[in-house]
Every structure is written in C-alpha cells, then in structure tokens.
C-alpha positions as CSV (number, residue, x, y, z in Angstrom):
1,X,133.4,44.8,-97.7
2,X,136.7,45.2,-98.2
3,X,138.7,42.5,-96.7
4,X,141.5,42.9,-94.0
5,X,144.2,40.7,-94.4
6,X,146.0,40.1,-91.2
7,X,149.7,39.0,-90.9
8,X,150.3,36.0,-89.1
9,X,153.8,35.5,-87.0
10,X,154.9,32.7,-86.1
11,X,155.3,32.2,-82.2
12,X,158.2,29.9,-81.9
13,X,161.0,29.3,-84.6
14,X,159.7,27.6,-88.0
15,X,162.6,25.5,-88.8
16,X,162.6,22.1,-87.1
17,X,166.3,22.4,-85.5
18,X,165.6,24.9,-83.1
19,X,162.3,23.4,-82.1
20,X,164.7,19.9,-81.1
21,X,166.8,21.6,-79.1
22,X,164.2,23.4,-77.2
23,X,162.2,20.2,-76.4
24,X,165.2,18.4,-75.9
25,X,166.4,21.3,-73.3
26,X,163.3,21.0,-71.5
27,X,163.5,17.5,-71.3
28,X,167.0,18.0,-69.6
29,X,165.4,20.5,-67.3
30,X,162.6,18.5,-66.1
31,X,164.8,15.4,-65.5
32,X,167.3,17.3,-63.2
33,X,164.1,18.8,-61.5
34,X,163.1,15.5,-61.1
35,X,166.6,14.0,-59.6
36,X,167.1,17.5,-57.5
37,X,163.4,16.5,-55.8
38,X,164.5,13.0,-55.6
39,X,167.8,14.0,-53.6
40,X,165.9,16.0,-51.3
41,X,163.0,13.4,-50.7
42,X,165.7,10.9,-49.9
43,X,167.9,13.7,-47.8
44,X,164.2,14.3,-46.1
45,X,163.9,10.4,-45.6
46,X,167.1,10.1,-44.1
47,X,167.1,13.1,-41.9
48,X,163.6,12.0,-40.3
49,X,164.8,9.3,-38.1
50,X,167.9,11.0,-37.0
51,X,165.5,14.0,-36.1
52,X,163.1,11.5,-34.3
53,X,165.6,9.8,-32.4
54,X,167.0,13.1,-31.1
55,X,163.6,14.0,-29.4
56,X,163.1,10.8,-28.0
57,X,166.5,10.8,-25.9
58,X,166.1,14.2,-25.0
59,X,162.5,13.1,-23.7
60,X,163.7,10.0,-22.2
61,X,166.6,11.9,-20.9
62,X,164.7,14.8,-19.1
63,X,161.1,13.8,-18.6
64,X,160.9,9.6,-18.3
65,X,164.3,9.5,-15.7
66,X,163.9,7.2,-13.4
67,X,163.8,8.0,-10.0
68,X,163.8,6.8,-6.3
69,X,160.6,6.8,-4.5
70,X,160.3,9.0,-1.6
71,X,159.7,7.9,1.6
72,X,158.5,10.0,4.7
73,X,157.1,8.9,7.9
74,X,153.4,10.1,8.8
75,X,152.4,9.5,12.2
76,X,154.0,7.4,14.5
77,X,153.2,5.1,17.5
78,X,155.2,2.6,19.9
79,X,154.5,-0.6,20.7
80,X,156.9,-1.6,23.1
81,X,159.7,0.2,24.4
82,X,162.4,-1.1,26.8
83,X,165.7,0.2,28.0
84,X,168.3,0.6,30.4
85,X,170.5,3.4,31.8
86,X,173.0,1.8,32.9
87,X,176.1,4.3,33.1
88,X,178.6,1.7,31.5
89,X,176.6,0.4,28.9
90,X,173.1,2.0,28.1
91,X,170.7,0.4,25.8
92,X,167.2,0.6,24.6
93,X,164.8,-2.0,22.1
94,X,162.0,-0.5,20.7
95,X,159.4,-1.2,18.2
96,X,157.0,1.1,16.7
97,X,154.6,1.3,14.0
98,X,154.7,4.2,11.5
99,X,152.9,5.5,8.2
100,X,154.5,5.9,6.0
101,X,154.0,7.0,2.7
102,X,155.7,6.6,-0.3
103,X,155.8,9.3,-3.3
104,X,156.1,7.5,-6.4
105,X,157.9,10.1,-8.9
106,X,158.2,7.8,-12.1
107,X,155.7,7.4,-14.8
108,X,155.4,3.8,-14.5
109,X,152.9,2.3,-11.2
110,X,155.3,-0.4,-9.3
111,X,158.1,-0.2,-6.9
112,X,160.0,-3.0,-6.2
113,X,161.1,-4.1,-2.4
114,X,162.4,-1.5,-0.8
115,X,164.2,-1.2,2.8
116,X,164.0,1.5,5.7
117,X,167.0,1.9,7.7
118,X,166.9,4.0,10.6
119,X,170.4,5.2,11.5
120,X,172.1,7.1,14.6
121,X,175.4,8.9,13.3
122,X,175.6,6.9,10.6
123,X,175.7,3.4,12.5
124,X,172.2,1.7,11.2
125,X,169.9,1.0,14.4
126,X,166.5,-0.2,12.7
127,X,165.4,-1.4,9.6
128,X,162.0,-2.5,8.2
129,X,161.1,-4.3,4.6
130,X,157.9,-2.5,2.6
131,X,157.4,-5.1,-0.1
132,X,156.2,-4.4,-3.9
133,X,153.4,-2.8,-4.1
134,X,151.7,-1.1,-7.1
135,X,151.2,3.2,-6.8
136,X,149.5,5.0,-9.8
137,X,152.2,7.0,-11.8
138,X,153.1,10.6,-9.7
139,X,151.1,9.7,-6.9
140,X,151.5,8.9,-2.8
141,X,150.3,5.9,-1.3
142,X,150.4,5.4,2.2
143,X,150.7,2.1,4.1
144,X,151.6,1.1,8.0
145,X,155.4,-0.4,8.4
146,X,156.0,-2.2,11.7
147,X,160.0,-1.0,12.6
148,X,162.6,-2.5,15.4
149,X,165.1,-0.3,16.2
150,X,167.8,-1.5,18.9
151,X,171.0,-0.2,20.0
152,X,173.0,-3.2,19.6
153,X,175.6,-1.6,17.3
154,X,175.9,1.7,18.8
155,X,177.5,0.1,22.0
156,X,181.1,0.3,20.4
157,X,180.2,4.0,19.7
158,X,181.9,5.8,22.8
159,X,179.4,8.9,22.0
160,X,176.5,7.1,22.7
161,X,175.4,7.8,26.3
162,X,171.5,8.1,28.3
C-alpha cells in the first residue's frame, strides 16, 4: 500500500512570542472579568439593604400604622335616672350601663386605658374609664361599661332647656 502522507498545520502560531502574548492577554482578560464580577457582587451587596429597607417602611408605612380602636355602643340600659324641669335651671343625673365593644384595628392584641366621654354640643357631660384589656389582632371584643352622665356643665350653656 502505498502510503498517504498527510500535511500537518499547526493550529496556533509556532514561535513562542506570539503564544506569550496570547496567554498573557487572556490572563488580562480573565482578571478584569474577575474585578468587573467583583464590582457587581459588591454593587449587589450594597444595593440589598437599601432595597430591603425600602419595603419595610413602605410596609410599616401602609400596612403596620397604628391606629385608634373603635368604640361603639351595643345595647344600652339605665340604672337610675333623675331630673328636674325646672324652667330656670333644668337638670338631669343619670347612669346607665352600655356594651360596648371595641374594634381593635392594629396587628398587635392590647389597648391601653382608654376614656369614653359623652358630650352635648361639645361641652363633655359623662365619662367612663375601660381599662387595658388584651383583644386578638383585627378583632371586636365586647365588654359592659357602667357611664354617669350629668348636666352639671351644661347649666352655663343658655341653649340647654327641658
């Protein structure tokens, strides 16, 4: 058989300069790939917290406000009830007990002592104390308040009449 003889070419350069300055390119090129993902892992480390600390104060800005419970009166009853219609100076005392219930719109479960103050035109005329008391997170609780309501400061009021 007759032999083939096959040329061989040479896949990169043969003399040793260019095959330097090839490896030492590449070396270039992978250390500035390495500090351009080092940049960005360090602008991504930095970025995180400022990221995170945006979404928690929008949370706690929109979602966790605190709020006033609401108070309503349920059914009510009187106790005692006295007045007088006297044309020059009218009066009445009276003391009642009412449900009340309280609509706790927070996330947390307390509310601290709070006050009811019943008020005719603006001038107070009753008030009653509900002490703390502990309702689950977005939830009504209802609980009898005992409340004395007088007329003692609306006498200066001219408007106030039987």
């Amino acid at each position: 058989m007759a032999e083939k003889q096959q040329q061989v070419y040479p896949i990169g350069p043969t003399n040793d300069h260019a095959a330097k300055s090839d490896v030492e390119s590449a070396a270039v090129q992978s250390e500035e790939l390495c500090c351009k993902k080092r940049i960005k892992y360090i602008a991504y480390f930095a970025a995180f917290p400022v990221f995170q600390t945006i979404v928690i104060l929008i949370f706690a800005l929109t979602v966790m406000r605190i709020k006033s419970p609401k108070f309503r009166f349920g059914s009510v009853a009187i106790e005692s009830l006295s007045y007088s219609s006297s044309t020059t100076a009218p009066s009445f005392n009276m003391r009642f007990n009412a449900q009340v219930t309280v609509k706790n719109t927070n996330f947390g479960h307390l509310f601290e002592d709070s006050t009811i103050r019943l008020a005719y035109k603006g001038i107070p005329v009753g008030m009653a104390s509900i002490p703390n008391s502990r309702a689950r997170a977005r939830y009504t609780k209802k609980m009898n308040v005992a409340i004395d309501v007088a007329s003692d400061n609306v006498l200066s009021n001219s408007n106030f009449s039987h």
